[in-house]
N, C-alpha and C positions, 0 to 999 in steps of 0.2 A: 365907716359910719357917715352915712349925709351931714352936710354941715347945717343943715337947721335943726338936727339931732341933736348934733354936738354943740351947737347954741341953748337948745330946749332945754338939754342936762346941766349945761352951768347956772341960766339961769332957774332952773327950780333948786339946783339945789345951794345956789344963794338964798332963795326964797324961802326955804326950809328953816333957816335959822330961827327959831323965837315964831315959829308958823303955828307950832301946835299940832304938829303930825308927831305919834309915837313912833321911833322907826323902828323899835323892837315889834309893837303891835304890825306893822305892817308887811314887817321879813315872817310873821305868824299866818299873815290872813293873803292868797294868791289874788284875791282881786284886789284887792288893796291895792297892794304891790303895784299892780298893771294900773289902776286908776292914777298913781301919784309915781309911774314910770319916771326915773330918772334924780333919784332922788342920792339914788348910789346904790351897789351889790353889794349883802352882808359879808361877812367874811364868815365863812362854812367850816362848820362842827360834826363829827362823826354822826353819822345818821343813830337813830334809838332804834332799839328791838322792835317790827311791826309783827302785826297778825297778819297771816298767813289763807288766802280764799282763793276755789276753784273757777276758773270764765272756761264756760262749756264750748263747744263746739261752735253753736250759732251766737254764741255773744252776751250771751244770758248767765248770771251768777247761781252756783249752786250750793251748797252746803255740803261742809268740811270741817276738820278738826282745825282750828286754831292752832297755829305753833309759831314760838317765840323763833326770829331769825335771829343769829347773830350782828353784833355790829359790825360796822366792814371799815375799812380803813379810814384815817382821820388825815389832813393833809403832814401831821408833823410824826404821822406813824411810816405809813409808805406803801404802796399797794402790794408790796410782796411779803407785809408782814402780817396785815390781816384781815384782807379783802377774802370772803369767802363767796367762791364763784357759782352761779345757780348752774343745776345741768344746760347741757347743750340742747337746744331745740331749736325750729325753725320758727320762723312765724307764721302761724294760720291765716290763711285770706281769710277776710272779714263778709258777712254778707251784709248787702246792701245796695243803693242806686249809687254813690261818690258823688262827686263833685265834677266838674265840665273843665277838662283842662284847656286851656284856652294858651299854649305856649308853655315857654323855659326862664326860670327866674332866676338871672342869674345872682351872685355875691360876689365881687371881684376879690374883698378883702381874706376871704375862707378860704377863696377857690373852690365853690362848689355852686354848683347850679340844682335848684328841684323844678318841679313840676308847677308852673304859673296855673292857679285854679282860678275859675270865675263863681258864679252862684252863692253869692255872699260874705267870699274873700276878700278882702282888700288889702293892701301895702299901707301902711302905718303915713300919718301925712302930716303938716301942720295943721289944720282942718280937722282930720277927726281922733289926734291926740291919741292914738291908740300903741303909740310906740312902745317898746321894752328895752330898758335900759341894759346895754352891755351887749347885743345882739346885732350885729350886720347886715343882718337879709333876715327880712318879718314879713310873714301874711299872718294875718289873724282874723279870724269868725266869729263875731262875737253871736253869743247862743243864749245869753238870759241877759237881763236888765233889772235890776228889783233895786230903785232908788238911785240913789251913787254907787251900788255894788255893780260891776259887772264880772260875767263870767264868760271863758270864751276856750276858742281851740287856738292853735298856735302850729305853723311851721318854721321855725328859726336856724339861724346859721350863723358861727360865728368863727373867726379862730379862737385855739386855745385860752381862755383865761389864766391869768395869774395863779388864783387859786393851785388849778389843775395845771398848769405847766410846772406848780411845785412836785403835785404828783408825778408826774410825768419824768421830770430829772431823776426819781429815786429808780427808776429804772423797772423792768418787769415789761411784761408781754401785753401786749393792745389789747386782748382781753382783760386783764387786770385792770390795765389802768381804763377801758371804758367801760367794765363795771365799778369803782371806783368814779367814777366822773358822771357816771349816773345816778348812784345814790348822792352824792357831793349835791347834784343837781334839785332831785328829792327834797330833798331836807332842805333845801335854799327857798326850792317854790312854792312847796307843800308842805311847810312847816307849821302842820296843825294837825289832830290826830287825824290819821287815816292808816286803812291796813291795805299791803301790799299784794300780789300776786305775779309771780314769774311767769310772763307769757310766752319770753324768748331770748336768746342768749345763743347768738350765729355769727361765724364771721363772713364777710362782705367781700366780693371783689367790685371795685369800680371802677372803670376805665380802665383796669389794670392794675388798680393801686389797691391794699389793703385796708378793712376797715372790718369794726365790729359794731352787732348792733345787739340792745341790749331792751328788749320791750317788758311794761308790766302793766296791771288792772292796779288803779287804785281806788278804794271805797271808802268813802266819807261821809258827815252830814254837816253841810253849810247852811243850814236856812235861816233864811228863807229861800236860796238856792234851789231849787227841782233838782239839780242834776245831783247825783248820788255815786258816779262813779265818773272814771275817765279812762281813754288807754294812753300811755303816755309810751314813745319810742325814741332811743337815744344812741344817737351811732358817733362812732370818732373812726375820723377819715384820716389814712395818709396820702395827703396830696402832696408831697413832695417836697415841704416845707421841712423846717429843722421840727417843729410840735403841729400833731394834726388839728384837726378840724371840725369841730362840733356842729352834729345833726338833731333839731329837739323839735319833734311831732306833739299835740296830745291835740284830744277829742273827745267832748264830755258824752255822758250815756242820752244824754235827754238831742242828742244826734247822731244816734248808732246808725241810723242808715248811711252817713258818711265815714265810718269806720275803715272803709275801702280806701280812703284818700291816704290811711298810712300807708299801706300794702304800695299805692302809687305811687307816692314819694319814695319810698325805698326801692322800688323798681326801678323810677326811672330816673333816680339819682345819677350823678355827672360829675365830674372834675374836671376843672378848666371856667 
């Protein structure tokens, strides 16, 4: 983490005290969260049962029966006790124009490098405050503005968390634990109703090294937010370290034509 990050986080969350920020209300609301970045990460509860929606071929929602998911592992259950795994699929290219890659961005502290995009991405700064706390390597888009909320896309990189490195010790296969560290993830950033959809559930090779990626549509109503849905993609890499390495993509509907930039980033993903 840069050190004017790690300056940023001490002092907000000294400033927190007696500030008048709820931080339950804002481990609920995702923009929040990202507007008062660095506050601190909740500590993560078993995801709840979501509804269950179709994303068609070209990117468009269809209608479906609703069905209750299971919940999937908690951190003090263990991913092999009750992580229930969606089928195997790849992920669909997305259509659309992307984003202009402009270079390799790397993360020294992940070990992992994505795709540097330009066209209204930028790196997190002292300046425009757009950091996320707990994350290593940040680009972020932001896509709406409606007062102090903002709403945005994100490609992040981090090593393992706490949280998830507890998962992680109870043992089980990369699959397990990076569905597992995907909903863990859900439920931390998205903790307000929305229903899920299974878009993808593949394992990765990259540079050589194993990893799994774990995609899904989720559908919401934030307003005064426009955007109504997002794809969100989450992969755990083994880069060679003792606990791998977390990948977290999302991109809201109200900029499907850059829906292509996840497809990129998990193509042209890199270790080292």
């Amino acid at each position: 983490m840069p050190e004017w990050m790690r300056e940023e986080t001490e002092a907000n969350r000294a400033a927190s005290t007696g500030a008048g920020f709820d931080e339950q209300e804002m481990r609920r609301d995702r923009s929040r969260t990202y507007l008062f970045a660095g506050i601190g990460a909740a500590a993560v509860a078993g995801i709840v049962a979501l509804g269950v929606f179709v994303l068609t071929g070209d990117g468009s929602s269809g209608e479906a029966e609703v069905k209750a998911r299971p919940g999937v592992t908690t951190p003090s259950a263990g991913p092999e006790d009750r992580t229930v795994l969606p089928p195997h699929k790849e992920l669909a290219a997305f259509r659309g124009t992307g984003s202009p890659v402009t270079g390799m961005f790397p993360d020294p502290e992940s070990g992992l490098q994505v795709p540097q995009f330009g066209g209204g991405w930028v790196e997190p700064n002292k300046k425009n405050r757009l950091a996320q706390s707990g994350w290593t390597g940040q680009q972020i888009l932001v896509t709406e503005k409606k007062g102090t909320q903002l709403w945005y896309g994100s490609v992040l990189t981090s090593p393992l968390g706490p949280v998830e490195r507890r998962i992680w010790d109870k043992g089980g296969s990369l699959e397990k634990n990076a569905v597992a560290v995907a909903s863990n993830l859900e439920e931390r950033l998205y903790g307000f109703p929305h229903e899920t959809a299974e878009l993808a559930s593949q394992p990765l090779k990259v540079d050589g090294r194993d990893g799994w990626l774990v995609a899904r549509h989720l559908k919401y109503d934030r307003k005064p937010i426009r955007a109504g849905s997002e794809v969100v993609a989450i992969a755990l890499i083994d880069t060679g370290e003792r606990y791998p390495s977390v990948l977290f993509v999302s991109l809201p509907d109200t900029h499907k034509k850059l829906w292509p930039d996840v497809n990129t980033v998990i193509s042209q993903l890199k270790v080292g």
